[in-house]
N, C-alpha and C positions, 0 to 999 in steps of 0.2 A: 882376733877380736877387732872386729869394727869401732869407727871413733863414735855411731849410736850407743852400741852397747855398751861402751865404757864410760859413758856419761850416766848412761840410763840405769847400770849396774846398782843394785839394791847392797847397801852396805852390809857388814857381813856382824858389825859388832854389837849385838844386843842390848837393851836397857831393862834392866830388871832394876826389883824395889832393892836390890844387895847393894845395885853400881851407885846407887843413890845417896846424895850424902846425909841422911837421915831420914830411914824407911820407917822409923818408928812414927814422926811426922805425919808421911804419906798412908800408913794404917788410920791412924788419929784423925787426919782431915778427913779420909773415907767415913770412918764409923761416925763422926756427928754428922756429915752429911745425910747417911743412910737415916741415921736415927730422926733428926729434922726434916725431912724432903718425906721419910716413909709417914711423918704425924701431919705433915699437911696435908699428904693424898691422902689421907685415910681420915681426915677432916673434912676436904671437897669431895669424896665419893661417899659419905654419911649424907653429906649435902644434898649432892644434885646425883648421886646415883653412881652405878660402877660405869654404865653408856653414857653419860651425860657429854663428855667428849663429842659424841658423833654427831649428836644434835647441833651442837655448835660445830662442829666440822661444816656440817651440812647448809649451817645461817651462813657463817662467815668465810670469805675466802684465803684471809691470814688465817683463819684454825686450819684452813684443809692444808694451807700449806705447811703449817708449823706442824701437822698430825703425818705429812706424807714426807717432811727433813725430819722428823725425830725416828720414823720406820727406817730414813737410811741408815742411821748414825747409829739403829739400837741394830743391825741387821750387821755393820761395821765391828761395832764391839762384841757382838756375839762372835765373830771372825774371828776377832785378838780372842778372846774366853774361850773357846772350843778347843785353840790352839795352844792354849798358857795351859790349859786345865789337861789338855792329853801329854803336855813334855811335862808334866807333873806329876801325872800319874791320879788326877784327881777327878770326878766324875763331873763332867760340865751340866748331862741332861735335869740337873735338880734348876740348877741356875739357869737353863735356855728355858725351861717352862715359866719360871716364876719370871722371866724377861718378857715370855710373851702375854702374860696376865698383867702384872705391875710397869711395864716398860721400863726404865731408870734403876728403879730400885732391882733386880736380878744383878746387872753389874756392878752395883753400888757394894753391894750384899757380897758378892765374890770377893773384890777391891780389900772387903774390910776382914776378911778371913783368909783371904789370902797373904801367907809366910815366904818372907825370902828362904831361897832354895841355903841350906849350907854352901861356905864357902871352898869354890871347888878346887884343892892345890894344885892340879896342870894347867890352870888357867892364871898363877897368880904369876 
């Protein structure tokens, strides 16, 4: 192994909501998030529409940018979510859909229904 790849080497030890020192926390902040964040889109899209985004995309140039960094980050986390929900055994395509209608909320929604795995005795 070259001194790139030894540097560049993707660490091998995982972080789950288990390693965590209080998952129960990390559920809790998920769900009032979800619960908060999903009353105000569904407050601004009663408002100005479910497209109303794009119009403003379309006036301003901080929205198209802030509309084309949110497609990276939700395109990101859909990555980590396809991946968490297949070594889980859990079906992701409910959550990629409603990611790609709601943006935030699909991860959000995952995040707060998702259980740490049992704890596994050849890892302890």
């Amino acid at each position: 192994m070259g001194i790139t790849s030894a540097v560049i080497a993707m660490p091998t030890a995982r972080c789950t909501v288990a390693h965590m020192k209080n998952p129960n926390l990390v559920l809790w902040l998920s769900r009032l998030a979800l619960v908060l964040f999903g009353l105000w889109t569904a407050q601004i899209v009663l408002h100005h529409g479910y497209t109303g985004f794009i119009t403003l995309s379309m006036r301003e140039d901080w929205a198209a940018q802030m509309l084309v960094d949110l497609a990276i980050a939700l395109a990101i986390a859909l990555g980590w979510l396809v991946g968490d929900a297949r070594r889980r055994g859990v079906a992701a395509w409910p959550f990629v859909v409603i990611t790609l209608f709601t943006g935030s909320i699909g991860p959000l929604l995952y995040l707060s229904l998702r259980v740490a795995p049992p704890e596994d005795p050849k890892q302890a």
